[in-house]
SEROLO-129294 format. One record per residue (C-alpha): residue in one letter; x, y, z. Coordinates in Angstrom, 1 decimal. Layout:
N
{'a', {X, Y, Z}}
...
END
This chain:
312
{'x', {-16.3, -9.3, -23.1}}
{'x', {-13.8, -8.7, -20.4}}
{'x', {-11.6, -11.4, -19.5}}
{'x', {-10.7, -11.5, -15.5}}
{'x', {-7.3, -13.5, -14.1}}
{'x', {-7.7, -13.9, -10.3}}
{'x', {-4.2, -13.9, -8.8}}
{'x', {-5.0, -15.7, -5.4}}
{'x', {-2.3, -15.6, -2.7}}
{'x', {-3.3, -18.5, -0.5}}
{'x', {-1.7, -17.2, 3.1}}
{'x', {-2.8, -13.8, 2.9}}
{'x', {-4.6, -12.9, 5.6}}
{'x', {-3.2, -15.7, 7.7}}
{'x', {-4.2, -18.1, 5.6}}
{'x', {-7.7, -16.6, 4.6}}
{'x', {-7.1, -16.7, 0.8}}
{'x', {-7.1, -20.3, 0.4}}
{'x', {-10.0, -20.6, 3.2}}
{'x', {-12.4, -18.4, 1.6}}
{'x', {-11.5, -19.6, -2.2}}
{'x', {-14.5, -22.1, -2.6}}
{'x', {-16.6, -18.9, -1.5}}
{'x', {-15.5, -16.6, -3.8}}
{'x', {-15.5, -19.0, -6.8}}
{'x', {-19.4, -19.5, -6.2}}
{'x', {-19.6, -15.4, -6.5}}
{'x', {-17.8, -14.9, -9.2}}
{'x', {-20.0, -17.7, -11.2}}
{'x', {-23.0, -16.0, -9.5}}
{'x', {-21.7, -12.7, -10.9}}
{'x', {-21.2, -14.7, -14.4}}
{'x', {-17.6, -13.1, -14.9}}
{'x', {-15.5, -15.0, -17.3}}
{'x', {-12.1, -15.4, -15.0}}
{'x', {-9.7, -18.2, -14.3}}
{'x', {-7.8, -18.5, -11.1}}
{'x', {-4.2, -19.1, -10.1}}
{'x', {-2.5, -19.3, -6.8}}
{'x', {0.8, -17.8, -5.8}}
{'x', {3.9, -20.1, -4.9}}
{'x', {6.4, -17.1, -3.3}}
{'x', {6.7, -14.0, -2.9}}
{'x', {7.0, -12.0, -6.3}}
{'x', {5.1, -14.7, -7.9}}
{'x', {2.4, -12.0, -8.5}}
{'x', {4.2, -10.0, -10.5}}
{'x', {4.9, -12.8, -12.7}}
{'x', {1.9, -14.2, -13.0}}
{'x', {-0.1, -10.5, -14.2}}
{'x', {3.1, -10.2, -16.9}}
{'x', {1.7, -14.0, -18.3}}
{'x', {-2.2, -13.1, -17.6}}
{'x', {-1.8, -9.3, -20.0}}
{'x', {0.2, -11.3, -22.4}}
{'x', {-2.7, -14.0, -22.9}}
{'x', {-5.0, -11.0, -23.6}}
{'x', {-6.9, -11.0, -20.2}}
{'x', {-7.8, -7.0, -19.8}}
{'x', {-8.8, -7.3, -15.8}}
{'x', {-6.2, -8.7, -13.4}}
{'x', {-7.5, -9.3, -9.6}}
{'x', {-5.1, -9.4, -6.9}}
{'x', {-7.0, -11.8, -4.0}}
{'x', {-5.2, -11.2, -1.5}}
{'x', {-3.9, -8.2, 1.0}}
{'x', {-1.9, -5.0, 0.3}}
{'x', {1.6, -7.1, -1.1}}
{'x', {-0.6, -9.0, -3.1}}
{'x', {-1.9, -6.1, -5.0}}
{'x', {1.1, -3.8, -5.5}}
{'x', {2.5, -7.0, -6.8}}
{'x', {-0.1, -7.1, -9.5}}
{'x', {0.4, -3.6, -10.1}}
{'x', {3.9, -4.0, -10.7}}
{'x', {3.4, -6.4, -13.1}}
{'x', {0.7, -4.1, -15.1}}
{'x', {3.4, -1.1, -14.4}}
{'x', {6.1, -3.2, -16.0}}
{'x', {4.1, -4.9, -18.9}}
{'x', {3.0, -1.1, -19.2}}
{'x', {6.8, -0.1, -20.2}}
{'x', {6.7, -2.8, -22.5}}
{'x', {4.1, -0.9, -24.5}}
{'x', {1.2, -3.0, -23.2}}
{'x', {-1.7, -0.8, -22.0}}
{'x', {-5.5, -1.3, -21.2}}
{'x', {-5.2, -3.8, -18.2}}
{'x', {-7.2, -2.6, -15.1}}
{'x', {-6.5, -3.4, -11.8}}
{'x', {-9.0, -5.5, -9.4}}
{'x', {-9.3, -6.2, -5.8}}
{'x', {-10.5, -9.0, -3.4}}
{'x', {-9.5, -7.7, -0.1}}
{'x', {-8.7, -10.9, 2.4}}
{'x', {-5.4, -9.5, 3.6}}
{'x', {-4.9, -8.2, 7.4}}
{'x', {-4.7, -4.7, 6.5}}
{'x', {-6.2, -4.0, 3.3}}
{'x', {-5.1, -0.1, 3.1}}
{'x', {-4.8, 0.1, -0.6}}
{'x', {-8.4, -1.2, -1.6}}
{'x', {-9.9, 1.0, 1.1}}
{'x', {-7.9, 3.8, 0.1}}
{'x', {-9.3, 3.2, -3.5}}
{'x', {-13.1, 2.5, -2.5}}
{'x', {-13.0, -1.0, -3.2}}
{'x', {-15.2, -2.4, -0.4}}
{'x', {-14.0, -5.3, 2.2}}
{'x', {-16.7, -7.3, 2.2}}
{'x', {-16.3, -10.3, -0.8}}
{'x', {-19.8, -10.1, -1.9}}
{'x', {-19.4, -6.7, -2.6}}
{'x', {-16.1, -6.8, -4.1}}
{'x', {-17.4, -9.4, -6.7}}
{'x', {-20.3, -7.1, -7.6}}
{'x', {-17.9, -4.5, -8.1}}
{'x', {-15.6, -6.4, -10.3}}
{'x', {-18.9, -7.5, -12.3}}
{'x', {-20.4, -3.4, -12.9}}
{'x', {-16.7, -2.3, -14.2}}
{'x', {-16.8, 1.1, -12.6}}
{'x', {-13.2, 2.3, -13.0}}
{'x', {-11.0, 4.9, -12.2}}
{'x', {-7.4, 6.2, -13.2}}
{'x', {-5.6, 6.6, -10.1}}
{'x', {-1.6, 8.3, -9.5}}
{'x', {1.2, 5.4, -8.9}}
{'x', {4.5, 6.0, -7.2}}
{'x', {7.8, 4.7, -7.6}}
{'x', {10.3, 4.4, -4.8}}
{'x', {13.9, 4.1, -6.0}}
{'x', {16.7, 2.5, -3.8}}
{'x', {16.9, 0.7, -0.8}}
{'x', {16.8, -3.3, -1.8}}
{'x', {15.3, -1.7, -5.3}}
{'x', {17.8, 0.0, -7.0}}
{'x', {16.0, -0.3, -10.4}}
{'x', {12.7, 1.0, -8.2}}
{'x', {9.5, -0.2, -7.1}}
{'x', {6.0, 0.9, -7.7}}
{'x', {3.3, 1.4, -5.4}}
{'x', {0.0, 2.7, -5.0}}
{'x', {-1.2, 3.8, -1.4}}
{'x', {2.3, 4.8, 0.0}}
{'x', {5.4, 4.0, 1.8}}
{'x', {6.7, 5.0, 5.1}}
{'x', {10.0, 5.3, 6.5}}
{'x', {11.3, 5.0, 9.9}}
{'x', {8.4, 4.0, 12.7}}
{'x', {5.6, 2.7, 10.7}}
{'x', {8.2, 0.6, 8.6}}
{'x', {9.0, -1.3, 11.5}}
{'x', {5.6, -1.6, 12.8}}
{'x', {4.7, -3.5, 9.4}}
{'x', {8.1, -5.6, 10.4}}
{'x', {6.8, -6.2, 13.9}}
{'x', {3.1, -6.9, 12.8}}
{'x', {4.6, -9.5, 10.2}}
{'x', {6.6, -11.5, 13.2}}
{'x', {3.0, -11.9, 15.4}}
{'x', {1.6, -15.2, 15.1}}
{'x', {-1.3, -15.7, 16.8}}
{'x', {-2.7, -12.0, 16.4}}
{'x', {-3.9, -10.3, 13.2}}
{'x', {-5.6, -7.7, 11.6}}
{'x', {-5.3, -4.1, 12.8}}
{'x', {-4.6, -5.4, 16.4}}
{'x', {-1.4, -7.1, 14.9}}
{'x', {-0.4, -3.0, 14.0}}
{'x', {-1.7, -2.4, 17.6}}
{'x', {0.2, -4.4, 19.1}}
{'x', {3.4, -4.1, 17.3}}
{'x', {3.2, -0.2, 17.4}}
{'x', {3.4, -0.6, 21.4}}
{'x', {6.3, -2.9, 20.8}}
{'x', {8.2, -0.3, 18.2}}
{'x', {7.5, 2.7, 20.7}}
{'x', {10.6, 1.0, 22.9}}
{'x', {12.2, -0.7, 20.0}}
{'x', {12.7, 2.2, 18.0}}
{'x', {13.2, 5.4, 20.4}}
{'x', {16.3, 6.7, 18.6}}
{'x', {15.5, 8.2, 14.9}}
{'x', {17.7, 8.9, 12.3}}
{'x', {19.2, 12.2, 11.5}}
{'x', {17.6, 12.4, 7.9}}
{'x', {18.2, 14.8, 5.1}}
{'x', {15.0, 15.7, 3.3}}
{'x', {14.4, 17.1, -0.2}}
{'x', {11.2, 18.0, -1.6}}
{'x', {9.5, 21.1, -3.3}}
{'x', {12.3, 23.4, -2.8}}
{'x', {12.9, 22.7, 0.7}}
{'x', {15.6, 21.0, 2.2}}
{'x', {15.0, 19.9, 5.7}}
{'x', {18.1, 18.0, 8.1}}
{'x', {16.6, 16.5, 11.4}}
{'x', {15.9, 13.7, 13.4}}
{'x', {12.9, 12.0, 12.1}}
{'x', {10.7, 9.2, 13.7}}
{'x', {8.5, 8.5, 10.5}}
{'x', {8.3, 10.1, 7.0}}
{'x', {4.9, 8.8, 5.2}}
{'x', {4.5, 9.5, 1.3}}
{'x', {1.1, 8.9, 0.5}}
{'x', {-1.2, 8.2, -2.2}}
{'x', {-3.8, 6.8, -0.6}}
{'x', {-5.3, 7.4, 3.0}}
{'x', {-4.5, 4.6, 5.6}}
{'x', {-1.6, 2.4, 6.7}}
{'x', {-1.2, -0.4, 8.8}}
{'x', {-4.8, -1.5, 8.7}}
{'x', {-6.4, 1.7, 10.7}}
{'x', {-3.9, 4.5, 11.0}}
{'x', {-5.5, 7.7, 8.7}}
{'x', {-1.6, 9.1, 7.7}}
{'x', {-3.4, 11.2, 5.3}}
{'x', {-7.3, 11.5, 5.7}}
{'x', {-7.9, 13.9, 2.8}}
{'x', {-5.1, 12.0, 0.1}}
{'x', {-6.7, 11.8, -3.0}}
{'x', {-5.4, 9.1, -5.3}}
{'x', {-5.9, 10.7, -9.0}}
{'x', {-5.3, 14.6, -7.6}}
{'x', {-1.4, 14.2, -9.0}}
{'x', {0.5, 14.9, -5.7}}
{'x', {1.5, 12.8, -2.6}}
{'x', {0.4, 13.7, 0.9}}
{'x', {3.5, 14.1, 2.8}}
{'x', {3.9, 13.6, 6.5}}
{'x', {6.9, 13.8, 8.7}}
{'x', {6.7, 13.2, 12.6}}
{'x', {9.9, 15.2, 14.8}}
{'x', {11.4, 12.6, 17.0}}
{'x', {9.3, 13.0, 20.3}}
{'x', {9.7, 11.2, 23.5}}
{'x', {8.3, 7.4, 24.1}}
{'x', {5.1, 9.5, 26.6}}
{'x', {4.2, 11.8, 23.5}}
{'x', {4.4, 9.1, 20.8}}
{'x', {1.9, 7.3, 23.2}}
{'x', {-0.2, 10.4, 22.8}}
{'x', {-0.1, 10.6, 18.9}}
{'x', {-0.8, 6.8, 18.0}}
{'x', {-4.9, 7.6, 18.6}}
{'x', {-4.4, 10.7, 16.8}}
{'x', {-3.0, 8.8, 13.7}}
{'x', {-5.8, 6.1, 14.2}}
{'x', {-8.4, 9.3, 14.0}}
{'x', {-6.8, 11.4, 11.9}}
{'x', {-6.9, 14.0, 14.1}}
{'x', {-2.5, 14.3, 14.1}}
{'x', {-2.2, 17.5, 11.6}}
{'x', {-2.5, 19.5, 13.9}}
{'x', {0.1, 18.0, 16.4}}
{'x', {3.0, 20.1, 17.0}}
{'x', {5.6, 17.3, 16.2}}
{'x', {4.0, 16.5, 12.8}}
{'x', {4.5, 18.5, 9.7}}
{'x', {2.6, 18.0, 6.3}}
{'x', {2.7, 18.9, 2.5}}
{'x', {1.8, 17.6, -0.7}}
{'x', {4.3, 17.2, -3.4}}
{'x', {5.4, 15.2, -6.5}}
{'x', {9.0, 14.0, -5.5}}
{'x', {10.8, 13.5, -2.6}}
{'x', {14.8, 12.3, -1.6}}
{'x', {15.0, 11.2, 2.2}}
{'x', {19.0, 10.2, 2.9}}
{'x', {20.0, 9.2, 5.9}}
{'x', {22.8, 11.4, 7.3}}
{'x', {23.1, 9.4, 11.0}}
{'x', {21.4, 5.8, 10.9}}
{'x', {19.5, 4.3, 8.5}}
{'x', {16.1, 4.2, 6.8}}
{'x', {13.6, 1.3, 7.1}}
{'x', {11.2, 1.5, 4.6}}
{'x', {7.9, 0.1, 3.1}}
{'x', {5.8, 0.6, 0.0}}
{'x', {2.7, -0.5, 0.3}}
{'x', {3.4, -3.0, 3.1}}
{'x', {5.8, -4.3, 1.1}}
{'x', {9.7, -4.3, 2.4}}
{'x', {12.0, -1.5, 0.6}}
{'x', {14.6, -1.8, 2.7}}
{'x', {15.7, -2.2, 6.7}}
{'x', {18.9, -0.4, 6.7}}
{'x', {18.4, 2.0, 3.7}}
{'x', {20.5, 4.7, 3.1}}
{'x', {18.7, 6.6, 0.3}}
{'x', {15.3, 6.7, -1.3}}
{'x', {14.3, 8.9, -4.2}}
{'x', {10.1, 8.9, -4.1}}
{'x', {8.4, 10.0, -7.4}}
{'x', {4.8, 10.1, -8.3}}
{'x', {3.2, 9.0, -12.1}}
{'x', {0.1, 10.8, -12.6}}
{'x', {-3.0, 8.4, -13.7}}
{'x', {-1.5, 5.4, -14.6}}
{'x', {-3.6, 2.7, -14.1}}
{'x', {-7.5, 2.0, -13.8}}
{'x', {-8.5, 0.1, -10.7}}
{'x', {-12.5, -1.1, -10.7}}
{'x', {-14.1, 0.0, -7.5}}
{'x', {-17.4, 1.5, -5.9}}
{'x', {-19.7, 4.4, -7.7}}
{'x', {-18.3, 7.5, -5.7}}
{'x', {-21.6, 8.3, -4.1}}
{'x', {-21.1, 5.2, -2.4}}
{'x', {-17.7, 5.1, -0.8}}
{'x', {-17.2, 5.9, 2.5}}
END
């Protein structure tokens, strides 16, 4: 019988973990899983707390929580993974204020439906990436992507806004970063051969499909396909970034002059005038970096989500 530890970080989602708690317990009995529950105390607690649940023999770990939440459970399989411990899948319940991981995996938003999913044990093997450098010198893994440069500080910006959430909290602080962050760094880019020096305004390495809660960076990434979906954006004027922010939100920006795509396995951005802020999976890399080496792990760890004729 599969054993389920709920990691539960109480403030995601502004606080929405701990207020829907006494909801999802009542699913999860209705579902008849066999789980326990623990909350997080601080930030990396996560990571901690998967690390204890594989080493009690519990085989499903479920991050309850946002996008940190969950790419801190899945550094703590990656990491008990390294110590030789394998079989743990990865779970969601999405109450974060983006949730661009678990949509990017097919695990649905809605809690009812992410219990029933937990309970039919549909799984998948899905790519990770690991992000070296930065405030992460010994690296960090992540599993929808990470973005340099504009949409970095979005996530910073989004993070500061009290009394707004959700994707208008990425809205919102997109407007703010278009005059915040009008001067990009001259950035030295390595991938596949190609070695490209030029001003950048973003540089997304993705896994998944989405970022900041609505913005389709890569609308045809495949997680399990063993290659990133790379996207770099030319430094363009304040008017044109206007112009490409609903093209990101449809996914519709390929095709934009400014914006130039790939798909590769590894990728080294330096900074050769400024610096590099940087996210993985919503989660802080760095806000001044100077180098990040970006490496993909083909099929590394089973996440439990929809049937595939049922994702969207």
């Amino acid at each position: 019988m599969n054993r389920y530890k709920v990691i539960v970080n109480p403030i995601s989602g502004r606080g929405a973990g701990e207020r829907l708690l006494p909801r999802v317990e009542q699913l999860l009995r209705d579902c008849g899983l066999n789980y326990d529950l623990i909350q997080t105390e601080y930030r990396g607690h996560a990571i901690e707390l998967t690390q204890e649940a594989i080493k009690s023999d519990y085989n499903i770990v479920v991050a309850m929580g946002g996008d940190g939440t969950a790419n801190e459970v899945l550094n703590g399989i990656m990491q008990a993974k390294l110590l030789g411990i394998k079989g743990v899948a990865l779970g969601i319940l999405s109450v974060g204020s983006g949730n661009d991981f678990a949509f990017s995996m097919g695990v649905p938003h809605d809690l009812a439906a992410g219990c029933q999913v937990l309970a039919a044990n549909h799984r998948r093997w899905i790519d990770v990436g690991r992000a070296t450098g930065g405030d992460y010198p010994q690296g960090r893994y992540f599993g929808n992507g990470v973005g340099i440069g504009f949409d970095a500080v979005v996530g910073f910006e989004a993070l500061k806004l009290k009394h707004v959430r959700g994707f208008l909290a990425y809205i919102v602080a997109a407007l703010k970063t278009i005059f915040l962050y009008n001067q990009a760094p001259l950035v030295r880019i390595e991938f596949a051969d190609q070695t490209l020096l030029q001003h950048s305004l973003m540089i997304s390495i993705m896994n998944g499909r989405r970022l900041g809660g609505g913005f389709m960076v890569a609308p045809n990434g495949i997680p399990d396909d063993g290659l990133f979906d790379l996207c770099i954006a030319d430094q363009v004027s304040r008017l044109r970034i206007f112009g490409l922010v609903p093209k990101f939100m449809k996914g519709t920006h390929i095709s934009h002059e400014a914006i130039h795509t790939d798909r590769i396995r590894r990728i080294v951005a330096t900074a050769v005038e400024g610096t590099l802020p940087a996210h993985a999976d919503g989660e802080t890399l760095c806000t001044t970096g100077e180098q990040l080496t970006i490496e993909l792990l083909p099929r590394q760890i089973e996440i439990l989500c929809r049937m595939p004729q049922t994702e969207n």
